[in-house]
C-alpha positions as CSV (number, residue, x, y, z in Angstrom):
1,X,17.2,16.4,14.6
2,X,14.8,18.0,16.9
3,X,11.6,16.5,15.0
4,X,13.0,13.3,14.8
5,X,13.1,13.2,18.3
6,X,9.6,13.8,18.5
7,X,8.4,11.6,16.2
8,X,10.0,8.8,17.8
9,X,9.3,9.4,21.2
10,X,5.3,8.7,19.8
11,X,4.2,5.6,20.8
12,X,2.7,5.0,17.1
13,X,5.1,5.9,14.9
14,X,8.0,4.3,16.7
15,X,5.9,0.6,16.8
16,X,5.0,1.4,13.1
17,X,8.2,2.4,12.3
18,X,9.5,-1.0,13.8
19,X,7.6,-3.9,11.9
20,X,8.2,-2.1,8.7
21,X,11.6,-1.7,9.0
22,X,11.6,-5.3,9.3
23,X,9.0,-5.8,6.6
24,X,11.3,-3.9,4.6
25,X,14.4,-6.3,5.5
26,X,12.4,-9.7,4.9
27,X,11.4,-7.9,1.7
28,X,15.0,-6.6,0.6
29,X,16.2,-10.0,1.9
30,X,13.6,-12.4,0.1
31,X,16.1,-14.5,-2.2
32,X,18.2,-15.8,0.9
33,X,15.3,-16.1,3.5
34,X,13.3,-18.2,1.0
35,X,13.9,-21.5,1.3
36,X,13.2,-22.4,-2.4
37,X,11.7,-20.6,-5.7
38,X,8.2,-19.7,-4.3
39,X,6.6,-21.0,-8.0
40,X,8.2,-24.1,-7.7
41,X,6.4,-27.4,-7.3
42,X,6.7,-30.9,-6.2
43,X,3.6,-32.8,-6.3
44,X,5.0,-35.3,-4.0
45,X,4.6,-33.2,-0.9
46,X,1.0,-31.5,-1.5
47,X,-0.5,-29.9,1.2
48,X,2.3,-30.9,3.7
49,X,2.3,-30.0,7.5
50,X,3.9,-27.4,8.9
51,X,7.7,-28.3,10.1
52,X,8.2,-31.1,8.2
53,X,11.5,-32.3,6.3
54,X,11.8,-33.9,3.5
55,X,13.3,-33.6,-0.2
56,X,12.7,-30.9,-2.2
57,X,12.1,-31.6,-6.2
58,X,13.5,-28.5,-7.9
59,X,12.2,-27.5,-11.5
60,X,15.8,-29.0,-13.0
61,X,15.1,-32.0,-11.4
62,X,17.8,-31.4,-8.6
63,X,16.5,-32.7,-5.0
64,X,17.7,-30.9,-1.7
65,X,17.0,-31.0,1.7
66,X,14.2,-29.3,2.6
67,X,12.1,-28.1,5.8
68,X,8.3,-27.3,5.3
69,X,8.1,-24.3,7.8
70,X,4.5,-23.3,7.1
71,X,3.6,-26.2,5.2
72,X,3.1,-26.9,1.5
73,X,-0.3,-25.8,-0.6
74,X,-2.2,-28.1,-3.1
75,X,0.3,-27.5,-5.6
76,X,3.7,-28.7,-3.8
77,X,4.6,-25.2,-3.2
78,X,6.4,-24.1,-0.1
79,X,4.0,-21.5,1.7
80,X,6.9,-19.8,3.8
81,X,9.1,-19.0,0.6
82,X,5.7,-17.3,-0.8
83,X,4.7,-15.8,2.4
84,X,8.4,-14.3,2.3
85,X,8.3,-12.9,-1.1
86,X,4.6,-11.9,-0.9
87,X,6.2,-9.3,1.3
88,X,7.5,-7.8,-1.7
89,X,4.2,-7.5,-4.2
90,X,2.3,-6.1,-1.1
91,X,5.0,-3.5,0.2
92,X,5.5,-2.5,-3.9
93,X,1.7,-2.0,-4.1
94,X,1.6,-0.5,-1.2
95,X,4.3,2.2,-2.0
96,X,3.6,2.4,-5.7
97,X,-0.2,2.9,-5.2
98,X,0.5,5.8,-2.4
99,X,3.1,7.6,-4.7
100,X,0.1,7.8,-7.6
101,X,-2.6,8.9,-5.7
102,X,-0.7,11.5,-3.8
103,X,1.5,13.0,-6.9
104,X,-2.3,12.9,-9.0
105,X,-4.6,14.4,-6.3
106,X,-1.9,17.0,-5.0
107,X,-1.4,18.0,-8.9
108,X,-5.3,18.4,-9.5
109,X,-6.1,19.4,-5.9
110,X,-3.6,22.7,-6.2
111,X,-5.7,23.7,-9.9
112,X,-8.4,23.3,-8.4
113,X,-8.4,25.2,-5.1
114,X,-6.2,28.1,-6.9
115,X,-7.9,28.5,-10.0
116,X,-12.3,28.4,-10.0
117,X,-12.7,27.6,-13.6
118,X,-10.8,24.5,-13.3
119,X,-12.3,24.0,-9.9
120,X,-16.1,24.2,-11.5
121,X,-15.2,21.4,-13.5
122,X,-12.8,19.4,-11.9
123,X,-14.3,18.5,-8.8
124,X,-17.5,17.3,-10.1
125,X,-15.4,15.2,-11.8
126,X,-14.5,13.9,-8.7
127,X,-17.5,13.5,-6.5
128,X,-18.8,11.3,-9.8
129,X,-15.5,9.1,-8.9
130,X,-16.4,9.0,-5.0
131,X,-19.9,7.8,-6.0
132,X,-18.4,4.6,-6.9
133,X,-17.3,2.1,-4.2
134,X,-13.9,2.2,-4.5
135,X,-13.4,-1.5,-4.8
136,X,-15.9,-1.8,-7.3
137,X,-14.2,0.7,-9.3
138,X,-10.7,-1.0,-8.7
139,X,-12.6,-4.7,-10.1
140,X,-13.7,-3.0,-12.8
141,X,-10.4,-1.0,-13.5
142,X,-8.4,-4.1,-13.3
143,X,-10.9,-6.6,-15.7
144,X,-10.5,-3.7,-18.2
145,X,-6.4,-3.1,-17.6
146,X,-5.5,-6.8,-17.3
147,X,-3.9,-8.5,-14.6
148,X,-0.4,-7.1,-14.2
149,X,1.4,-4.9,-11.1
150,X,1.1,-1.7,-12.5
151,X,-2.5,-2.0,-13.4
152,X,-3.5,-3.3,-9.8
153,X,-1.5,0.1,-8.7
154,X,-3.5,2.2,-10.9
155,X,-7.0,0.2,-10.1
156,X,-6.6,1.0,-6.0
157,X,-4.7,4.5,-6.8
158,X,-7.3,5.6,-9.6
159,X,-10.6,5.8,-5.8
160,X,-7.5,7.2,-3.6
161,X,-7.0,10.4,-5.7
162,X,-10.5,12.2,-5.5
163,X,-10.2,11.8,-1.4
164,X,-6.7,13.0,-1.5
165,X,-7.6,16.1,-4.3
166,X,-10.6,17.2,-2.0
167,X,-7.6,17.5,1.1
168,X,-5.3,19.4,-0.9
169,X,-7.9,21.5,-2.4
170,X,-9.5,22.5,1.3
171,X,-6.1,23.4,2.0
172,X,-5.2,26.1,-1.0
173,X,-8.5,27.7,-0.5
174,X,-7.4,28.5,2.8
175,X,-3.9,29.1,2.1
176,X,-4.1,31.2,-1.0
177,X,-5.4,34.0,1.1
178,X,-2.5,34.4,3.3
179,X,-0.9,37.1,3.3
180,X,2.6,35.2,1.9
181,X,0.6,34.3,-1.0
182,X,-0.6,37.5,-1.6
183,X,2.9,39.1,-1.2
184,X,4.4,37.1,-4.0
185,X,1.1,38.1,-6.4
186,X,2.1,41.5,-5.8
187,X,5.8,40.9,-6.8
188,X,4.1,38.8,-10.1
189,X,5.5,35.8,-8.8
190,X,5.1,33.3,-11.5
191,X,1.8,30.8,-10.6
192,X,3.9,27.8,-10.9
193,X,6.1,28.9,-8.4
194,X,3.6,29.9,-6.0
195,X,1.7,26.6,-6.1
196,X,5.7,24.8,-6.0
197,X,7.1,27.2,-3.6
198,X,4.7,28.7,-1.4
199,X,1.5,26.8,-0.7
200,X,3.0,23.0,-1.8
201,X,5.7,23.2,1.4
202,X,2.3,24.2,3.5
203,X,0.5,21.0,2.9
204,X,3.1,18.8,2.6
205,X,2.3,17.5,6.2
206,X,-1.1,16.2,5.4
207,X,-0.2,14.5,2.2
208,X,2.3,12.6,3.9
209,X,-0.3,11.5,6.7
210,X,-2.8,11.0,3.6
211,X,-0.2,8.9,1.8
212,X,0.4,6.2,5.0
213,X,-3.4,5.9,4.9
214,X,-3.6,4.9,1.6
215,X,-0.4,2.4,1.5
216,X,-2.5,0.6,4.5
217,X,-5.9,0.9,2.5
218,X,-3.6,-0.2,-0.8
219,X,-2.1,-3.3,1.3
220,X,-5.6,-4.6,1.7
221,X,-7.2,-4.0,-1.5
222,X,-4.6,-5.9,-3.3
223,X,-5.2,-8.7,-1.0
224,X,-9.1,-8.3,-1.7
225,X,-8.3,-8.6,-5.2
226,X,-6.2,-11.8,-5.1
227,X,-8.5,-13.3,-3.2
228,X,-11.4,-12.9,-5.2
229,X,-9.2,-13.7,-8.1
230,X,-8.9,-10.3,-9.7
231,X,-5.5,-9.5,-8.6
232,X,-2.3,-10.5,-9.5
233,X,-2.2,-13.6,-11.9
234,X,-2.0,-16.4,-9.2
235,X,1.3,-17.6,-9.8
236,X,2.5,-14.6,-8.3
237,X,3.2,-14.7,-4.7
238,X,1.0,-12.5,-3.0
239,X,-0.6,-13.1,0.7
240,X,-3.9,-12.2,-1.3
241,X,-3.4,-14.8,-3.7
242,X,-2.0,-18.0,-0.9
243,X,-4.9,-17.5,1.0
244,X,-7.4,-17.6,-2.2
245,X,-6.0,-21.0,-2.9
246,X,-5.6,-22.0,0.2
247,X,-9.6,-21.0,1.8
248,X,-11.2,-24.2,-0.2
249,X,-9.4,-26.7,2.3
250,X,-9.4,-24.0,5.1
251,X,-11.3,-26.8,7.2
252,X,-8.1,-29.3,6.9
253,X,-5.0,-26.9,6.3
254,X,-5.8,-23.7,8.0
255,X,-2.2,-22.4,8.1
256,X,-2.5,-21.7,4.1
257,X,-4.5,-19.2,5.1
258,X,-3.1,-18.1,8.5
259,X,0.1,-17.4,7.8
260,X,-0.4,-15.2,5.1
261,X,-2.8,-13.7,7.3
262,X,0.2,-13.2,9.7
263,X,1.8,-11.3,8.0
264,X,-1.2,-8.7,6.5
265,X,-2.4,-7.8,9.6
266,X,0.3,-6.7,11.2
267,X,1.6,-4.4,8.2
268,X,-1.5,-2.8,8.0
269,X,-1.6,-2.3,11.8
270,X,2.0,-0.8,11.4
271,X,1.0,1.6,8.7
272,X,-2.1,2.7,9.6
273,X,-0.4,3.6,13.4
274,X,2.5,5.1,11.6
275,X,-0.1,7.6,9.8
276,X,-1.8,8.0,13.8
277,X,1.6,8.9,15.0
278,X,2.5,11.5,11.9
279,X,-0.9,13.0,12.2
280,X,-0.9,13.3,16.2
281,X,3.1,14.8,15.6
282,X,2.3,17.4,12.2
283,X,-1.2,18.3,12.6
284,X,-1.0,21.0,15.1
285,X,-5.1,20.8,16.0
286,X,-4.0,17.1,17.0
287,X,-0.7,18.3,18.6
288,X,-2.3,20.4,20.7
289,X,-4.5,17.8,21.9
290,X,-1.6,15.5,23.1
């Protein structure tokens, strides 16, 4: 209990802590905050203003009563009900796309700062991957994967693990000298188990600061991607994807593109502080500091 405390006395991680807890409840909550099925159409309110009523056409040809909270786009569609589920693709990508390149980088990043032949190999591997811009990489990635979720997770996760392999590498080349480490060689201690047991606890701290960093970064990307077009097929909700369609007649409806925008900023605001606050609270250079 005593380092919860601390964390949420931090400034940071309690604001970030905040909007993504209710992120995460507009998310969970998607079906009954959204108005109508976000894919849905009626061509006879295109491009509607925002806060006004009318009647909805449902796909089975049902009509209800409707309110146009953020407007409609040049399809019919109702922007809020996308906006709302949106919340889901990017909070998925987000945590899908941090689980990958953490578990991959902390996996290659422990072989290679325990054993050198690996490390000889391996991480020249890796500085050929961070020559790349890593949204060039993820472009190309996704025109060769297709256009689904899990291969925009990969294309953003695939530039995320050499930065998070070179983190947890520094760290076991400082860590397998310790005198812990070295105790447990001396009782042949099985590798595996050192690298689970003894030097995996030690950097679990950065990897969870490394890990908010790249949900934010992932959040972005994915909207990048949509916007260009190489995302998500575009009739999936995404903010990315709303404000793609939504930029040609930015002059006369600039909502479709603000609202969406809304909602991005702030989330990657909230992650990127809660990472601030976990680094300022964990890292005890930065600890010291504050």
């Amino acid at each position: 209990m005593g380092i919860l405390k601390k964390l949420w006395r931090n400034n940071a991680i309690r604001f970030g802590a905040v909007v993504l807890g209710l992120l995460l409840a507009i998310a969970a909550a998607a079906p009954w905050l959204g108005t109508v099925e976000p894919s849905a159409m009626d061509f006879s309110h295109i491009n509607t203003a925002s806060g006004v009523r009318g009647e909805f056409a449902l796909p089975s040809g049902e009509t209800v009563a409707h309110t146009f909270w953020m407007g409609s786009d040049n399809a019919g569609r109702d922007i809020y009900s996308r906006v709302v589920y949106g919340t889901r693709v990017s909070l998925l990508v987000g945590l899908f796309t941090a689980t990958v390149a953490v578990l991959m980088g902390a996996l290659l990043g422990m072989l290679a700062g325990y054993f050198r032949a690996v490390d000889a190999v391996l991480m020249r591997f890796m500085d050929g991957l961070m020559a790349i811009p890593a949204i060039l990489l993820a472009i190309a990635l996704v025109a060769a994967l297709g256009a689904q979720l899990w291969t925009v997770v990969v294309a953003i996760a695939v530039p995320e693990i050499p930065r998070v392999t070179r983190l947890v590498r520094s760290l076991v080349l400082s860590l397998r000298e310790e005198p812990f480490v070295e105790a447990a060689k001396a009782l042949a201690t099985p590798t595996p188990t050192i690298l689970w047991r003894h030097i995996l606890p030690n950097a679990l701290a950065p990897l969870i600061v490394q890990g908010t960093f790249i949900a934010a970064s992932a959040v972005l990307t994915e909207a990048i991607l949509s916007f260009l077009g190489l995302g998500l097929p575009a009739d999936v909700p995404t903010w990315g994807n709303i404000m793609a369609e939504g930029r040609v007649q930015f002059s006369q409806y600039p909502g479709n593109v603000l609202f969406p925008a809304m909602f991005l900023v702030p989330t990657v605001l909230a992650i990127n502080l809660l990472g601030d606050g976990l680094r300022d609270v964990l890292d005890p250079k930065f600890a010291k500091r504050t």
